[in-house]
HTML snippet that shows the backbone in 3Dmol.js (N, CA, C, O; Angstrom):
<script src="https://3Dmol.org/build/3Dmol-min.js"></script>
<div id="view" style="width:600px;height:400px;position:relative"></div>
<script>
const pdb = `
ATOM      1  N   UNK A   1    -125.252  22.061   8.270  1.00  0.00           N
ATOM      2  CA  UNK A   1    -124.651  22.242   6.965  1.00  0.00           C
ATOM      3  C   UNK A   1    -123.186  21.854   7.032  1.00  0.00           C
ATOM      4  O   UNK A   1    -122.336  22.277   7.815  1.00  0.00           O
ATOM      5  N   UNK A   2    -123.045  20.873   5.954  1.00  0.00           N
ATOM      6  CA  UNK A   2    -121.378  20.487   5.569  1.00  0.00           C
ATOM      7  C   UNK A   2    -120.562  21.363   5.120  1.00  0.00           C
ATOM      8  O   UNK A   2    -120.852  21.658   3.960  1.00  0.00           O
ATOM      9  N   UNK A   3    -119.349  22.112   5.660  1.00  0.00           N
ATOM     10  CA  UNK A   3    -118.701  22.365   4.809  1.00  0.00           C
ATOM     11  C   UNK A   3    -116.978  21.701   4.129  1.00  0.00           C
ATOM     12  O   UNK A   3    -116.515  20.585   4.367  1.00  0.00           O
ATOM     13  N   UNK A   4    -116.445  22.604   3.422  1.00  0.00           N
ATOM     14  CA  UNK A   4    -115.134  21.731   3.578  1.00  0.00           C
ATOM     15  C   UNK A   4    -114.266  22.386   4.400  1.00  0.00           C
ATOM     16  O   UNK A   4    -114.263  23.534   4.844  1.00  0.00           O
ATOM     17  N   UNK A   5    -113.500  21.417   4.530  1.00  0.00           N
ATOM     18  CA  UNK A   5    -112.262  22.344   5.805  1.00  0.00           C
ATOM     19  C   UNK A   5    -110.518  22.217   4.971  1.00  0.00           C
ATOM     20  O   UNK A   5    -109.318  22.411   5.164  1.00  0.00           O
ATOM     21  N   UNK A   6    -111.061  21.963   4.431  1.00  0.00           N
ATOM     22  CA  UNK A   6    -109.313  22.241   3.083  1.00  0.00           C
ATOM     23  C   UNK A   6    -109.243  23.232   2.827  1.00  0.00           C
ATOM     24  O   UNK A   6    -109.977  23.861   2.064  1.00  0.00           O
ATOM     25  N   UNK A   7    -108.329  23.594   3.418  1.00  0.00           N
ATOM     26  CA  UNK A   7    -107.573  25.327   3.043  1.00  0.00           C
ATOM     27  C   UNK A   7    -107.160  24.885   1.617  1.00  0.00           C
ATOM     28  O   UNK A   7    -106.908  23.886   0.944  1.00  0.00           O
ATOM     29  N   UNK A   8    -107.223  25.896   1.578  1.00  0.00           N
ATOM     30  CA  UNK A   8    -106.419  26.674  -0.013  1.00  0.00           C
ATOM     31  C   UNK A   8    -104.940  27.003   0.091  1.00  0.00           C
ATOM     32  O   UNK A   8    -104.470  26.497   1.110  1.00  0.00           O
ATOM     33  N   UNK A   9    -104.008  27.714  -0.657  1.00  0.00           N
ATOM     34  CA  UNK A   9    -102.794  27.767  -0.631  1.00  0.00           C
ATOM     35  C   UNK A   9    -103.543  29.294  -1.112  1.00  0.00           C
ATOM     36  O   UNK A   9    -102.650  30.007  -0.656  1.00  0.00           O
ATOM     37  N   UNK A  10    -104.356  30.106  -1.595  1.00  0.00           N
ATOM     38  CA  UNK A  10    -104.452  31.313  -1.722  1.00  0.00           C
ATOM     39  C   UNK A  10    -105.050  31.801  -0.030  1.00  0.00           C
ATOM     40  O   UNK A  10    -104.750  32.855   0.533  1.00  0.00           O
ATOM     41  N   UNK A  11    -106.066  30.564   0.601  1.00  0.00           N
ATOM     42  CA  UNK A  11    -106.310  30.634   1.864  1.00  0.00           C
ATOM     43  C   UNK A  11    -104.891  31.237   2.811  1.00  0.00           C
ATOM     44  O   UNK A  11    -104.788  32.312   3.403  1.00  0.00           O
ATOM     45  N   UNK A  12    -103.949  30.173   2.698  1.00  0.00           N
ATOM     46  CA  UNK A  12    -102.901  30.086   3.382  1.00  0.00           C
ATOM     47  C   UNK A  12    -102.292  31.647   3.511  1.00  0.00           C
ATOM     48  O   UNK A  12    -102.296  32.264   4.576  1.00  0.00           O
ATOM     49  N   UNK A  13    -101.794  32.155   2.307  1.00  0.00           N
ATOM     50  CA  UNK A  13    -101.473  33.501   1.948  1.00  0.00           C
ATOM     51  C   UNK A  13    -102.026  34.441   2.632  1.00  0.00           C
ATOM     52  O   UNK A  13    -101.341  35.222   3.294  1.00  0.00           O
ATOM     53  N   UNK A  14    -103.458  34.516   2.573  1.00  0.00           N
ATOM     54  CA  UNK A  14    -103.928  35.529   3.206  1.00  0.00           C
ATOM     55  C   UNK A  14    -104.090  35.312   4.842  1.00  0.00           C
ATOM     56  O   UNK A  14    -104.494  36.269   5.502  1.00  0.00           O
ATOM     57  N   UNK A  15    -103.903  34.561   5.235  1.00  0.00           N
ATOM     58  CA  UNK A  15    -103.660  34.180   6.361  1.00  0.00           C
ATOM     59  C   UNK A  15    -102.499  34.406   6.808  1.00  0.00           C
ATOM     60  O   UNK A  15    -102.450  34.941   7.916  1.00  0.00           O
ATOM     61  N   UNK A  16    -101.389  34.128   6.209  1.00  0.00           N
ATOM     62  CA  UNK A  16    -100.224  34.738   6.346  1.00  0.00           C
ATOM     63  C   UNK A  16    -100.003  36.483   6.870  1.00  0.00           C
ATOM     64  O   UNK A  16     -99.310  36.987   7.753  1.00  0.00           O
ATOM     65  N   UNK A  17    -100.978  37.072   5.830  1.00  0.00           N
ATOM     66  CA  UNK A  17    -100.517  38.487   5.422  1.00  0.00           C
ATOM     67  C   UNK A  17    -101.579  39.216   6.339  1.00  0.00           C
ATOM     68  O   UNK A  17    -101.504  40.441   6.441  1.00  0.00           O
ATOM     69  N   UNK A  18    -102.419  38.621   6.909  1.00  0.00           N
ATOM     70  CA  UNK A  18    -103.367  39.261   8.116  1.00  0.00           C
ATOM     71  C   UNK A  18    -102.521  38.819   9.003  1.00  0.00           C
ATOM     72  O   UNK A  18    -102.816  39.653   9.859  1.00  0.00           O
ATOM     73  N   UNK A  19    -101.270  37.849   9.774  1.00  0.00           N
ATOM     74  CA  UNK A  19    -100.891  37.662  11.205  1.00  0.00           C
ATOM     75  C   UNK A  19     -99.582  38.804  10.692  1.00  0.00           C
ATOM     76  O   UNK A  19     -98.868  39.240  11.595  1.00  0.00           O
ATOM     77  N   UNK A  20     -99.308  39.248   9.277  1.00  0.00           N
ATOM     78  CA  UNK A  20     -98.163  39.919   9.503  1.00  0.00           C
ATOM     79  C   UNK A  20     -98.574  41.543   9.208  1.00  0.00           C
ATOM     80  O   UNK A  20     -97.798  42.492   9.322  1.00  0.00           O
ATOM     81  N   UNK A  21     -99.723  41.595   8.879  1.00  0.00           N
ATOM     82  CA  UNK A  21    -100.333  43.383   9.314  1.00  0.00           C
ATOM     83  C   UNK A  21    -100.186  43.711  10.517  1.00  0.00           C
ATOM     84  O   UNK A  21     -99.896  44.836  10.923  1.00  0.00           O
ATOM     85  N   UNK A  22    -100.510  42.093  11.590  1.00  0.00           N
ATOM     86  CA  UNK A  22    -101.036  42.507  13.129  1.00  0.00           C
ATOM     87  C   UNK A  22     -99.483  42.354  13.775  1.00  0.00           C
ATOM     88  O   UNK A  22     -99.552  41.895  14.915  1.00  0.00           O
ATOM     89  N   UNK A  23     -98.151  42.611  13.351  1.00  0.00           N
ATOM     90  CA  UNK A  23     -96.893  42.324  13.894  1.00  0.00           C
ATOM     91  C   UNK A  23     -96.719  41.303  14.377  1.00  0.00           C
ATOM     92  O   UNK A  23     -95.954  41.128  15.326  1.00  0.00           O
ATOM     93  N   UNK A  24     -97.396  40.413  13.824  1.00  0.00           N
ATOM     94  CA  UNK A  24     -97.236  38.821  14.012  1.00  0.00           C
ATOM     95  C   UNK A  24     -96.353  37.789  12.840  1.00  0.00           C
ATOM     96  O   UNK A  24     -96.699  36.716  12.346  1.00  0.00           O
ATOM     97  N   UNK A  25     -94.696  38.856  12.580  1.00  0.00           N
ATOM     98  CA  UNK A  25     -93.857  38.101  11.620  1.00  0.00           C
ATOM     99  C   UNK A  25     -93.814  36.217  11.657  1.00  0.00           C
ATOM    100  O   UNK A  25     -94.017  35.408  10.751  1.00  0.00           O
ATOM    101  N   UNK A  26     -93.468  36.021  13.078  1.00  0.00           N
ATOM    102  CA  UNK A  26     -93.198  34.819  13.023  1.00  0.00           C
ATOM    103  C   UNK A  26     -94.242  33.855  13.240  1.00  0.00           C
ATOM    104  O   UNK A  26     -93.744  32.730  13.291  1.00  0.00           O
ATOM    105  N   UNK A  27     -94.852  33.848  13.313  1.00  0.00           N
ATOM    106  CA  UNK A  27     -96.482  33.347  12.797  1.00  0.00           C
ATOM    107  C   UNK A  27     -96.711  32.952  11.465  1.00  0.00           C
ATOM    108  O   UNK A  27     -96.973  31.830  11.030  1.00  0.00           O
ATOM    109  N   UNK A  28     -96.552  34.224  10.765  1.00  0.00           N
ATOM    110  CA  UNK A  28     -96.827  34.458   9.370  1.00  0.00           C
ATOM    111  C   UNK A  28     -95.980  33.576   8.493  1.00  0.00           C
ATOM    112  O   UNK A  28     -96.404  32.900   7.557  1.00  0.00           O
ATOM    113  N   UNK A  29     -94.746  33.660   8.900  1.00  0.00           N
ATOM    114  CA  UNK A  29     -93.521  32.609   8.128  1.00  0.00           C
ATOM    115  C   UNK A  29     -93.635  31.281   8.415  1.00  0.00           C
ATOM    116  O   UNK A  29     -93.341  30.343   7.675  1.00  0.00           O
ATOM    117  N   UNK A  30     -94.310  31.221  10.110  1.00  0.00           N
ATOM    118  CA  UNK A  30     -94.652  29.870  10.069  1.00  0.00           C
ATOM    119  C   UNK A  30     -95.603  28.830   9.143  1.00  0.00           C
ATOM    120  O   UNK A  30     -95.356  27.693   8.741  1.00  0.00           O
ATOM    121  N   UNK A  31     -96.934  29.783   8.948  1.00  0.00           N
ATOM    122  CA  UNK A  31     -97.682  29.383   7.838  1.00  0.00           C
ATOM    123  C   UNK A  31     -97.280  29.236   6.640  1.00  0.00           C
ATOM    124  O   UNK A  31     -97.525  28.353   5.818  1.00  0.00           O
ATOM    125  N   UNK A  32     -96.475  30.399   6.572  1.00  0.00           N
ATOM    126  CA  UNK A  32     -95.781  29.995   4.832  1.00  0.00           C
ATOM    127  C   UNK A  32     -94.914  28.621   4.822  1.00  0.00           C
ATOM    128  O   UNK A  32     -94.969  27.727   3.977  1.00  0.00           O
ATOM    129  N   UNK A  33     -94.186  28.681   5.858  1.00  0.00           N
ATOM    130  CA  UNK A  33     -93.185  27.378   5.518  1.00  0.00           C
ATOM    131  C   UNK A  33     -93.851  26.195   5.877  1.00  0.00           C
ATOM    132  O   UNK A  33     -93.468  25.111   5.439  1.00  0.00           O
ATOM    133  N   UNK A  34     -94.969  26.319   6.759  1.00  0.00           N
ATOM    134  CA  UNK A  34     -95.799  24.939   6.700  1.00  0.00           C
ATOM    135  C   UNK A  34     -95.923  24.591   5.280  1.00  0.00           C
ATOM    136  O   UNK A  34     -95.488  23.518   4.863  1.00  0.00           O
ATOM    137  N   UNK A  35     -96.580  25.575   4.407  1.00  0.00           N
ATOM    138  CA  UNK A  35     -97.250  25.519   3.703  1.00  0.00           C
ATOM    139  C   UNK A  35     -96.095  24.762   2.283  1.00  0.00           C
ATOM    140  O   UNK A  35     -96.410  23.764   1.634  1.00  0.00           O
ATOM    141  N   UNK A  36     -94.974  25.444   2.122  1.00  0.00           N
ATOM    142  CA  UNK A  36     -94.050  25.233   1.295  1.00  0.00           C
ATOM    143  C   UNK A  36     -93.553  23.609   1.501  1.00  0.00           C
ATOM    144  O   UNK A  36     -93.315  22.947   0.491  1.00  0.00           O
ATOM    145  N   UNK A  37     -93.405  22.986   2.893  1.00  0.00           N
ATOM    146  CA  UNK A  37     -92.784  21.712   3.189  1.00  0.00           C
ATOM    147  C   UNK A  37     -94.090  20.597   2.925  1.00  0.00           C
ATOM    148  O   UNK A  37     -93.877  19.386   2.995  1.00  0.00           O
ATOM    149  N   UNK A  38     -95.485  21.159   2.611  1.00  0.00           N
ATOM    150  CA  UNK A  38     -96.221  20.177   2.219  1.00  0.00           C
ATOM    151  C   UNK A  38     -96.500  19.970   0.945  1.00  0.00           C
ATOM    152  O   UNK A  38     -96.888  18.873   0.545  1.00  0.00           O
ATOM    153  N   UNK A  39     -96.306  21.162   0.050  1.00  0.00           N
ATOM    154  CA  UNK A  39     -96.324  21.496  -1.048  1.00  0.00           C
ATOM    155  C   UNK A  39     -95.226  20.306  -2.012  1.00  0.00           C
ATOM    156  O   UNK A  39     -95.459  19.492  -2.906  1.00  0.00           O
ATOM    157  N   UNK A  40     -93.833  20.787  -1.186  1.00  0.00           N
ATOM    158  CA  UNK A  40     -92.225  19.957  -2.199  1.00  0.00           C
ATOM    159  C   UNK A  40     -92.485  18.487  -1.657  1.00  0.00           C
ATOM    160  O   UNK A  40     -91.925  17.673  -2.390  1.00  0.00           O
ATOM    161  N   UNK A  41     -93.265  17.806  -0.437  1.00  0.00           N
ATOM    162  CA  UNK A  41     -93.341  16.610  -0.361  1.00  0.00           C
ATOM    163  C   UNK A  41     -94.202  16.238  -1.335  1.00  0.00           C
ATOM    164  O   UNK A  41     -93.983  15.029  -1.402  1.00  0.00           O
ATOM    165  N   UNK A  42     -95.168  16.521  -2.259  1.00  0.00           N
ATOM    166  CA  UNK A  42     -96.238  16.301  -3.285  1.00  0.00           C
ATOM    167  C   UNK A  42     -95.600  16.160  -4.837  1.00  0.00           C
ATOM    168  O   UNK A  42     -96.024  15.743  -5.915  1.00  0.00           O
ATOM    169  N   UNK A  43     -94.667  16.591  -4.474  1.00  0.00           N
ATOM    170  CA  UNK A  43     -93.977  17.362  -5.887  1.00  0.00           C
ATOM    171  C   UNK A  43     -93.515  16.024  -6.437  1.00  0.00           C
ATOM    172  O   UNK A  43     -92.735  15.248  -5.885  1.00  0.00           O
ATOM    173  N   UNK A  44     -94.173  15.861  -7.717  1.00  0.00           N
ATOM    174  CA  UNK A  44     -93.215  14.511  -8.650  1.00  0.00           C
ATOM    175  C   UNK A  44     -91.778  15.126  -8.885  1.00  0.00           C
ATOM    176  O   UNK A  44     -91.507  16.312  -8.700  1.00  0.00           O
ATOM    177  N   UNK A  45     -90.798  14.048  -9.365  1.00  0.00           N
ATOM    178  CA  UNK A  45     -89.608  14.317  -9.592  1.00  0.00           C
ATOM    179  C   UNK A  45     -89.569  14.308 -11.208  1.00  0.00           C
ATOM    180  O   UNK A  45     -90.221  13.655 -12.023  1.00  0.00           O
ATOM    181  N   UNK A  46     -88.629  15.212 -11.351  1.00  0.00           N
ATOM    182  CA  UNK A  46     -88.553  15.412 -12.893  1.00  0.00           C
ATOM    183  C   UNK A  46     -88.110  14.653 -13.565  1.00  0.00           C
ATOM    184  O   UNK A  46     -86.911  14.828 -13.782  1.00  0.00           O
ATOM    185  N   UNK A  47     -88.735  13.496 -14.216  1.00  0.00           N
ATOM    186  CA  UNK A  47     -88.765  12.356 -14.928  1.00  0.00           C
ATOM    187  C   UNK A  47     -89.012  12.267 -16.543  1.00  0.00           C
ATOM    188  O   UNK A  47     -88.704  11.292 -17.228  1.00  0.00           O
ATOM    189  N   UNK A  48     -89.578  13.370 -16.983  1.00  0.00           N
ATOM    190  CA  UNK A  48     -89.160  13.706 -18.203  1.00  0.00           C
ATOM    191  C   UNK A  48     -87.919  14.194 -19.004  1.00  0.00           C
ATOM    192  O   UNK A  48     -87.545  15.364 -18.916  1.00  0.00           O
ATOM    193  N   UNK A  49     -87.214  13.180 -19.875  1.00  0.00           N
ATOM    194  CA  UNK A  49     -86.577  13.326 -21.066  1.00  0.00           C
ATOM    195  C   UNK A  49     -86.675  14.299 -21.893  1.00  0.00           C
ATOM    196  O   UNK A  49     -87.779  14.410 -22.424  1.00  0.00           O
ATOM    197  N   UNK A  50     -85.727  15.191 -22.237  1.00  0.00           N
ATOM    198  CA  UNK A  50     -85.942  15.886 -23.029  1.00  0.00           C
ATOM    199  C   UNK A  50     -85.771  15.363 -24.600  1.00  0.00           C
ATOM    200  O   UNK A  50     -84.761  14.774 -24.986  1.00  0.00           O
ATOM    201  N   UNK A  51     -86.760  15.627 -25.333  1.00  0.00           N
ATOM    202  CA  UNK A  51     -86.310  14.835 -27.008  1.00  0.00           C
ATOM    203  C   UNK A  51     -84.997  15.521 -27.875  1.00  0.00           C
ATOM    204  O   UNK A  51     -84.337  16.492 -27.505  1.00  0.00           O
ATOM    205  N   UNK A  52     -84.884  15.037 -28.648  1.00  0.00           N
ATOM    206  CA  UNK A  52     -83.317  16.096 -29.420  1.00  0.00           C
ATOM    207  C   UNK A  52     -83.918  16.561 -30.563  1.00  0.00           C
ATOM    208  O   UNK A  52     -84.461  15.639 -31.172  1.00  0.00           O
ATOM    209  N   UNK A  53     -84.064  17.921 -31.235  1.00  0.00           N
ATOM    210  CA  UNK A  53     -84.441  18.803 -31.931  1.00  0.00           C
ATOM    211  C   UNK A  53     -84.393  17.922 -33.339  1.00  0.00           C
ATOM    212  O   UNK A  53     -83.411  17.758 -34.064  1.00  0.00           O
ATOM    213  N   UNK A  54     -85.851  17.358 -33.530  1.00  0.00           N
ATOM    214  CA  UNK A  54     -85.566  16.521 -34.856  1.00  0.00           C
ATOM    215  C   UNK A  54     -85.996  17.611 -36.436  1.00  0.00           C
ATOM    216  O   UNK A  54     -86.239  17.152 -37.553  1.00  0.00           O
ATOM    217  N   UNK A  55     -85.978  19.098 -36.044  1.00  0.00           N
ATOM    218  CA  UNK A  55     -86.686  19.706 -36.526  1.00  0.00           C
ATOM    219  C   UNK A  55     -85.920  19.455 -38.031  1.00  0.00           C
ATOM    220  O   UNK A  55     -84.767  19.035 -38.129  1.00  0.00           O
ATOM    221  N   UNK A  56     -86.844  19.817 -39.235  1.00  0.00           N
ATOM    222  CA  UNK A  56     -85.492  19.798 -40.533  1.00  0.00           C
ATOM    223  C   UNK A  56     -84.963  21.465 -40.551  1.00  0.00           C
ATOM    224  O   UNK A  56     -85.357  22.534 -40.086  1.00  0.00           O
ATOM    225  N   UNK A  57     -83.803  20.959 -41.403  1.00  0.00           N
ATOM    226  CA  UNK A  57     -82.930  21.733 -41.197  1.00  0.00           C
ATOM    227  C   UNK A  57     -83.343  22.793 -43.069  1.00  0.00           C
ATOM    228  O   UNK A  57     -83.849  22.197 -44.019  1.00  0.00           O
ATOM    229  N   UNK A  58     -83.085  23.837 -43.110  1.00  0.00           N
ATOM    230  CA  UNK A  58     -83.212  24.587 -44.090  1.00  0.00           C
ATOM    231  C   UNK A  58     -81.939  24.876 -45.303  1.00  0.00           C
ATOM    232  O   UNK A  58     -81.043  25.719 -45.344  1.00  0.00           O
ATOM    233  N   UNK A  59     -82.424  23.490 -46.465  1.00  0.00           N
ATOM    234  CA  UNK A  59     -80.869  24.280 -47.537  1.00  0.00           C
ATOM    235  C   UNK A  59     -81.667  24.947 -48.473  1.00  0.00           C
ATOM    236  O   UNK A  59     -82.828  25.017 -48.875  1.00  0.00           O
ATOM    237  N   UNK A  60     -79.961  25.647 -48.740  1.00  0.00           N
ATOM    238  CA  UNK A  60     -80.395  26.635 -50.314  1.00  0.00           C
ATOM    239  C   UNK A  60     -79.346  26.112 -51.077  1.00  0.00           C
ATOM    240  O   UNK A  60     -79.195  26.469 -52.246  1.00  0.00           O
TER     241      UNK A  60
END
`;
const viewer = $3Dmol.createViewer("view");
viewer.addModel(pdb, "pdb");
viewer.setStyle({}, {cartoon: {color: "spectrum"}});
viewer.zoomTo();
viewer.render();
</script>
């Protein structure tokens, strides 16, 4: 039987938080910051424009 072997990022977490029940801090941070430096390399850059408020305006 196939399975997949792609962790999760909720995977990751709990993986984290079981090496740091067992006093395994630096373990635990290691996974997280793996996890964070693969994450911001994925990350598009913010390339959206914001538009200017063409809303109408209200007279009396």
């Amino acid at each position: 039987m196939k399975g997949t072997s792609k962790i999760t990022m909720f995977d990751r977490i709990m993986m984290a938080i079981s090496f740091a029940e067992e006093n395994e801090p630096e373990t635990a941070l290691a996974i997280l910051e793996a996890d964070e430096r693969k994450s911001k390399k994925n990350r598009p850059g913010a390339t959206i424009e914001k538009r200017p408020s063409n809303r109408p305006t209200m007279r009396v």
